[in-house]
N, C-alpha and C positions, 0 to 999 in steps of 0.2 A: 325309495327312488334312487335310482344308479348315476352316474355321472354326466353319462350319455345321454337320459330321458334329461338331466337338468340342459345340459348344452342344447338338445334338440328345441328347448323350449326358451331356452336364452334367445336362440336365433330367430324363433318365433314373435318374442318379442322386438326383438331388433327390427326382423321385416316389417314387425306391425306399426312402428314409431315410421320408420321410413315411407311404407304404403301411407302412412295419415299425414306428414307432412308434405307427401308429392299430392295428396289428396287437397289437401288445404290452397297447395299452390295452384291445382289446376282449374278449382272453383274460383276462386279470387281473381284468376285472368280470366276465366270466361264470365264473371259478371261486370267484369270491366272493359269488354271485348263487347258487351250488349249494352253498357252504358256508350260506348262510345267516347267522346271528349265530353258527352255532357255532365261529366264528375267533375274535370276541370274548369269548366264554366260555373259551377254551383261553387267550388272552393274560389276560385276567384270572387265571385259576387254575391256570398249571402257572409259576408264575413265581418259587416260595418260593425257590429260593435262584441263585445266580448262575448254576448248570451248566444249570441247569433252564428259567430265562429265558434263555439263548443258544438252546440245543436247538428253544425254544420259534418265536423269531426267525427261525430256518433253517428249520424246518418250514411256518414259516407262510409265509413270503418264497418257500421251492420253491412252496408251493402254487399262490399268488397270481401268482407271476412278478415279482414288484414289490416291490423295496426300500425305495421312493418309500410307497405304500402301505402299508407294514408300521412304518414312520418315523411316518409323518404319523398315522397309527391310537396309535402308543403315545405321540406325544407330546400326542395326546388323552386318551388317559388320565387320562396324571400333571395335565394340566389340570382333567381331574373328580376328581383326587385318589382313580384307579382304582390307580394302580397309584405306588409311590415312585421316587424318583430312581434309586435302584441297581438297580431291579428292569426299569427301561427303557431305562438303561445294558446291562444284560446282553442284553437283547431286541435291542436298536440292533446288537450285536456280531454277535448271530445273525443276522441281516438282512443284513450284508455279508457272512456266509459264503455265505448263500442263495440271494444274487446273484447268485455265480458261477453258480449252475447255467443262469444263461440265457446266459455266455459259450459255455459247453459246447453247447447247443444250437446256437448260431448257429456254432459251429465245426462239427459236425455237417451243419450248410443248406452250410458252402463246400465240403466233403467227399465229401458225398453228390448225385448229381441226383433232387433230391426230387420236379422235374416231373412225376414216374406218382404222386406221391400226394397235391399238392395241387387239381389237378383233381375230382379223385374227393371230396376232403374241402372243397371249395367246395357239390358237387353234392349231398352229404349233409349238409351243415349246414343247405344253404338249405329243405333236405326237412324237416329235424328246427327249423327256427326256426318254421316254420307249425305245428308238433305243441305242443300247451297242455303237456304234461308233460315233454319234453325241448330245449325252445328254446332253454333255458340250454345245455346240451351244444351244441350247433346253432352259436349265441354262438361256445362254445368252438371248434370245430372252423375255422368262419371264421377266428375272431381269429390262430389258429396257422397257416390256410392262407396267410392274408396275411402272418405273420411268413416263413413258407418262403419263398412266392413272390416277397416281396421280398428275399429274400438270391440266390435265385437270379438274381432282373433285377439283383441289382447286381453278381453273379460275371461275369453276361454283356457288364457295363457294363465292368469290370473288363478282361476281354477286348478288349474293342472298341476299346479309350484304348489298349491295345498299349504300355503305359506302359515297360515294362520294352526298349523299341527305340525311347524317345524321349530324342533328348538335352540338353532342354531340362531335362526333368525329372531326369535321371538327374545333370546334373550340380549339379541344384540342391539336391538331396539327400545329393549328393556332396561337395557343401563344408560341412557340418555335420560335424565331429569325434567321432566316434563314443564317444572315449575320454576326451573331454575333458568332466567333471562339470558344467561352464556349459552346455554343449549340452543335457546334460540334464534341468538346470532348466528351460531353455529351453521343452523341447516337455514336458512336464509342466505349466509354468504353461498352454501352448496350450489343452494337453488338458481343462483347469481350465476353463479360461475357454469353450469350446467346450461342454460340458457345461451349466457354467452358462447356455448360453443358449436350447440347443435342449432342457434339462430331461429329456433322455432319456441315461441313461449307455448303453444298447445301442445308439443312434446311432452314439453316438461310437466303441464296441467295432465297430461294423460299417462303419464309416470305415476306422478301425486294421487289421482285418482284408483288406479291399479292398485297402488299400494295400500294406501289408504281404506278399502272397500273390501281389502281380505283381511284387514284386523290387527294387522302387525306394524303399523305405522301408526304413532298416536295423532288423532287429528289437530293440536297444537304444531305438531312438528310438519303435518301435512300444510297447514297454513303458514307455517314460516317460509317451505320451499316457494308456496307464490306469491308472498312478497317478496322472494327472490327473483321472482320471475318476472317480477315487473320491473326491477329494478335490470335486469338482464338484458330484458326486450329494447330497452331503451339502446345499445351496441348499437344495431342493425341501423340505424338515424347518425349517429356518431361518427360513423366509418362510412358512410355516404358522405357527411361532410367535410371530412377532412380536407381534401381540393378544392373546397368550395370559399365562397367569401366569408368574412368574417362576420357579420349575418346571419348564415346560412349556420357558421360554426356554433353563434349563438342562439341558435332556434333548437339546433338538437341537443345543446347541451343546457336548455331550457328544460328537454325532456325530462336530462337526468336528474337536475336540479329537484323540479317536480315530482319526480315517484319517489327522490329521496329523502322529500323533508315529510311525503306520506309516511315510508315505511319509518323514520324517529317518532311521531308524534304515534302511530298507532302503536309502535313498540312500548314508548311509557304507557297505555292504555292497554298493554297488550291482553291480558286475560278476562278482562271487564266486555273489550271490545268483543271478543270469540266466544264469549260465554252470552253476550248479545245475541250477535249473529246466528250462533246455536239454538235459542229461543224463539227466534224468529221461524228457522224450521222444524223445530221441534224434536231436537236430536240433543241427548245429555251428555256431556262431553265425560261425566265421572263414571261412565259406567249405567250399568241397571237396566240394559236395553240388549234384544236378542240379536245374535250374528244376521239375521237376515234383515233386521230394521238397521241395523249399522250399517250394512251394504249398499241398501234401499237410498239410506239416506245423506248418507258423508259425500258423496257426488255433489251432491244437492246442496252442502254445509258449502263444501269448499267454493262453490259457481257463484253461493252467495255472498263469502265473504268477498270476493272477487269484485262484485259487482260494490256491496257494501264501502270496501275500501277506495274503490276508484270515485264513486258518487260523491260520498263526504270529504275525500282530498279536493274532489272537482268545487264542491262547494266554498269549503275555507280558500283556498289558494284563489280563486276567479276573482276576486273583491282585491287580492294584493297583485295582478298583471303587472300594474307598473313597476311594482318594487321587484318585482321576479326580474323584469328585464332590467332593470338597474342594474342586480347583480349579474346576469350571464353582458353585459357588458364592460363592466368591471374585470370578469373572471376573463376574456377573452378581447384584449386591444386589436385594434385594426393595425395592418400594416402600414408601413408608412410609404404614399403611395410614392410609387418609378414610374418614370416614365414608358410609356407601352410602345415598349424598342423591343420587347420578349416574346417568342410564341410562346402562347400561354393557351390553352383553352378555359372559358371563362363559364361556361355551363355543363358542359360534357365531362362527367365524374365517374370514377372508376368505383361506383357505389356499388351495393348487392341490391338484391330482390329488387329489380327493375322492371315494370313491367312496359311491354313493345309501346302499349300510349303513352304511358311514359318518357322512356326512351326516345320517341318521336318530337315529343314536345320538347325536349333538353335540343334534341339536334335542329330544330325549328329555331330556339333561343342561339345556337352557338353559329348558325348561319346569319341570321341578325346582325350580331357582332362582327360576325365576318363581313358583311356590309357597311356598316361602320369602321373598320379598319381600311377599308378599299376608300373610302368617300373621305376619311384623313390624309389618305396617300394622292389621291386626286389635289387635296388643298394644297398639298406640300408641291405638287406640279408645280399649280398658280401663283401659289410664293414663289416659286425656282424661275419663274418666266420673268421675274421683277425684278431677282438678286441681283444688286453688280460686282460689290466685292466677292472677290475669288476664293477667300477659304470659304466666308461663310456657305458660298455659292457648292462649293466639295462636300463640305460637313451636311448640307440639304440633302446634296445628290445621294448622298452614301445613305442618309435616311430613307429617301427610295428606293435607293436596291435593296437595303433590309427590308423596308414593306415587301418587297418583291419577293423575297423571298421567304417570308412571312405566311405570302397568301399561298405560297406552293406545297407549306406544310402545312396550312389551314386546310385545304381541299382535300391534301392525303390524308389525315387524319378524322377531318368526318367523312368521310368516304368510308372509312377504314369501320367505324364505327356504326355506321347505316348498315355496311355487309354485314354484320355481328347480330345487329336487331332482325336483321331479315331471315337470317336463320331459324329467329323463333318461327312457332304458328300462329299468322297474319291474320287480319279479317281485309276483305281488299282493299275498303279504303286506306289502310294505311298501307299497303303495299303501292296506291298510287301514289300517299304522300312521300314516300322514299325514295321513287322513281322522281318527284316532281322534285325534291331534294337534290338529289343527285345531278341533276338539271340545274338547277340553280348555283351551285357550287360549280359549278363547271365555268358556267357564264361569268359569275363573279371572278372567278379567277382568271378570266381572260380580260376584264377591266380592271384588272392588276396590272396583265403583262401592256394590256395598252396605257396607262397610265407609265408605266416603263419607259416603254419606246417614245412616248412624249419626252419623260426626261431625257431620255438619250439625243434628240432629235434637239432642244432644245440646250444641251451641251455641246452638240456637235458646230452649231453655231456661234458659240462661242470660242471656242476653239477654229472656226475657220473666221473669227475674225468678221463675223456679217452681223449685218444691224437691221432694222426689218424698220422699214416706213413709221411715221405715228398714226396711218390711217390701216396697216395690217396692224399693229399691235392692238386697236382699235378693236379691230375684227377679230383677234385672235379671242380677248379679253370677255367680246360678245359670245363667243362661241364656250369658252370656258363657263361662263355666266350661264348657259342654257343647258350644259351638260351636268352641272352642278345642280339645278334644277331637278333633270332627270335623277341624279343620283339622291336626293331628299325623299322625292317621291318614291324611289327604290325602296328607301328603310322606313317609310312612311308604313308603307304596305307591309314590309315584315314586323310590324310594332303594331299593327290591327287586323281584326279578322275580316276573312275573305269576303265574307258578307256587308264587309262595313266600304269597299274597296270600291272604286271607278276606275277601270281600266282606261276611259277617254283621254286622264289628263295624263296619261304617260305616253299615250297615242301621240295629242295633241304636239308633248315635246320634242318627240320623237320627228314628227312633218318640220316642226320649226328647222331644227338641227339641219334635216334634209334638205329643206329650202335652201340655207342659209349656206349650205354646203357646194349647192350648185349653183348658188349667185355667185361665190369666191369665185368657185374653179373657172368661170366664165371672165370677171372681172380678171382672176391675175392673168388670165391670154393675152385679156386688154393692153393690162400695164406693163407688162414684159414686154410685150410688140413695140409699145410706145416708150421704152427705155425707161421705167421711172422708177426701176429697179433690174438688178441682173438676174437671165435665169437659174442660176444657184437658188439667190434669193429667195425667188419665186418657189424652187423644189421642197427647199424648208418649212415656207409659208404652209405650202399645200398639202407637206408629211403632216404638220401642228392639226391641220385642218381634218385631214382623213382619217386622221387616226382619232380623233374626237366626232367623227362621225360615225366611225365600227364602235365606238365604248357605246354611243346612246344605243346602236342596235343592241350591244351585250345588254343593256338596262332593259332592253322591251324583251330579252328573252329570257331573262331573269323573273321579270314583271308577272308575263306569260305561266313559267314557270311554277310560282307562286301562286298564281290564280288556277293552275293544272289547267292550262287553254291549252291549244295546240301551238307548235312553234313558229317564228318569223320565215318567213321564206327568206 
């Protein structure tokens, strides 16, 4: 074979890792895309105790196809403070048993000639991606046709290399010591490193497999590459966490912690364990067995140490949770907290493999927050209205304008980030929740700039030297009291779901505010006519007052927002 037929078939392979990993991706969104948020719901609340969070892990991970995904998902969590450290330890465990099921499958793609059914499941996907109600299945059907199709172009590639009558290859595989424990650090660290780069641990299994099944890879050294790969996959959780809290930092470097005290203890076990495993399927690792039962069955060897290695790590380690988070708390201190003078975004991570519910859900969490920041900057109003001394009274204000300017880059920023997720392909409800997002970030950041103009309004009077009745301060003090109200109920509602929600009592505040705001305006005519303040006075009074009466409307159209109602008139 000439050099040309090898590069033609290099690139065959190449296409064929790349078709299987967009394949892998497009399945895992579309059965995440028909789960809806009820994956999220199940990770939230089946997680009370450790059996239950593994269980949880592996269910979801079979679902999805993606352990990368099910990682990246709960160490979002523990960042929203959905779920604790030990509860996402347990989760993280399930996740690696859950993985194997897609070694299994792709041992299945080198086993089977899947050829008569990924034709037909091309043809019916592309039927069912045009239908409004099943496109997601559609999705599915493609994502998995390309998963097959590319194992089969790479079985064929496989064939083609003739690798197992080359002896170029044969002896360069041949000088690696099969028995000697440095060899197989060796291609372990590879596997690691290879993992880590192409971000897909089924690449790498579908590498191992290729090779492995023409004969020229001894199956020791095929299993050392996926204990690399397990130790690899763990990256993709890592590097989502980086910006995230210290938590969040400790939950995926739980991961690592976990696949690496796997891959020490089956290393001192290492030839006893694979000659198990071997057993089990019935494949002799020494030879004595014909090229087409090696084929047949080294798929098969490796899917199960796979699964063997992750089950019995899940086992030993699950009885030691607490001691595990000991040390990723230990290995990883919290910072020491500052005060929150900083735009920071506090859930929105410039992580990988994110997927759009996902995505959703971070920007649902960093809108929260963003609520919580506005309803800090309200407080600091109503302390501003009490202060008398003058620097303290500066050093407040200036806090103000920084919130204020705070929430200007809070809005552009998830803003910025909702157009990025909407890029992908949606299912509509979440293209309504981005819409309704967008909506609410807007509102919120307009009870910012009113929270603003209160300070301002409320410095302006100090500076002109005016003093407001103790029956307006009174009123002013009542009205802040009701608007404070309204803003509780604001993060009330983004801290539960929609279903758990009564729009009545944010109605309800919303009429008080308006009452209360047309009793003033009525009253200060009174007192002004009747001299018992000047009208300056009065204009102050009534900006304190109007302008706490647009912030509750911003409240009911946030409210709204969040509920996807229609808007306030």
């Amino acid at each position: 074979m000439d050099t040309s037929q090898y590069l033609v078939i290099f690139f065959q392979i190449l296409g064929s890792l790349a078709l299987l990993i967009y394949g892998m991706k497009v399945m895992s969104e579309a059965l995440q895309k028909m789960a809806g948020s009820q994956l999220r719901h199940i990770l939230g609340a089946m997680t009370t105790n450790r059996f239950t969070g593994m269980l949880t892990g592996t269910f979801i991970t079979c679902a999805v196809q993606s352990s990368s995904a099910t990682t990246v998902m709960t160490v979002s969590f523990v960042n929203a403070g959905l779920l604790t450290l030990a509860q996402a330890i347990s989760v993280i465990m399930g996740a690696n048993i859950g993985t194997t099921f897609t070694a299994w499958i792709m041992s299945l793609g080198y086993n089977v000639d899947l050829t008569i059914v990924v034709f037909p499941a091309f043809f019916l996907g592309i039927m069912l991606i045009y239908s409004k109600k099943r496109r997601y299945f559609g999705d599915f059907l493609f994502g998995i046709a390309f998963l097959f199709f590319s194992l089969v172009l790479l079985s064929s590639a496989g064939k083609a290399l003739d690798l197992e009558h080359n002896p170029a290859v044969i002896d360069f595989f041949g000088s690696f010591d099969t028995k000697s424990h440095f060899t197989i650090v060796v291609f372990l660290l590879i596997g690691t490193l290879i993992t880590c780069i192409v971000q897909s641990s089924a690449a790498v299994m579908a590498i191992t497999i290729l090779l492995c099944s023409t004969g020229v890879l001894p199956i020791y050294l095929g299993i050392a590459l996926v204990m690399g790969e397990n130790i690899g996959t763990t990256a993709t959780a890592n590097l989502a966490a980086l910006g995230a809290n210290a938590q969040a930092r400790r939950a995926a470097l739980a991961h690592l912690v976990f696949n690496v005290f796997g891959v020490i203890w089956v290393l001192c076990l290492f030839y006893p364990f694979v000659d198990f495993v071997c057993s089990i399927v019935g494949y002799d690792p020494d030879g004595g067995m014909s090229a087409a039962q090696k084929a047949k069955l080294l798929p098969i060897v490796l899917a199960m140490f796979h699964t063997c290695f992750n089950v019995c790590n899940t086992g030993v380690l699950i009885w030691f949770i607490p001691q595990l988070e000991k040390v990723v708390c230990q290995l990883i201190k919290p910072k020491a907290d500052k005060e929150d003078e900083d735009f920071r975004l506090r859930f929105i991570q410039a992580g990988i493999m994110k997927t759009p519910e996902l995505s959703v859900f971070e920007a649902q969490q960093e809108i929260g927050s963003f609520g919580e920041r506005i309803h800090r900057m309200f407080s600091m109003v109503r302390e501003l209205m009490d202060t008398q001394d003058a620097k303290t009274f500066d050093k407040l204000y200036e806090r103000i304008e920084k919130y204020e300017g705070i929430s200007d880059n809070m809005e552009i920023e998830i803003a910025k980030y909702l157009d990025q997720v909407s890029d992908a392909h949606l299912s509509d409800d979440t293209k309504a929740k981005i819409r309704s997002m967008l909506r609410a970030i807007s509102e919120i950041e307009s009870i910012g700039d009113s929270c603003y103009n209160l300070a301002r309004t409320i410095k302006r009077k100090g500076e002109n030297k005016e003093e407001f009745t103790a029956k307006q301060n009174e009123n002013i003090h009542q009205m802040f009291k009701l608007v404070d109200e309204s803003l509780t109920q604001m993060n009330f509602m983004f801290a539960h779901d929609r279903q758990s929600i009564n729009m009545n009592h944010t109605y309800n505040i919303e009429t008080e505010i308006n009452n209360f705001r047309t009793q003033l305006r009525n009253q200060n005519l009174d007192d002004v006519d009747n001299h018992l303040y000047t009208y300056g006075v009065g204009t102050l009074y009534m900006d304190i007052i109007q302008e706490c009466e647009k912030l509750g409307d911003y409240v009911v159209n946030v409210a709204e927002a969040r509920m996807g109602t229609r808007a306030s008139a």
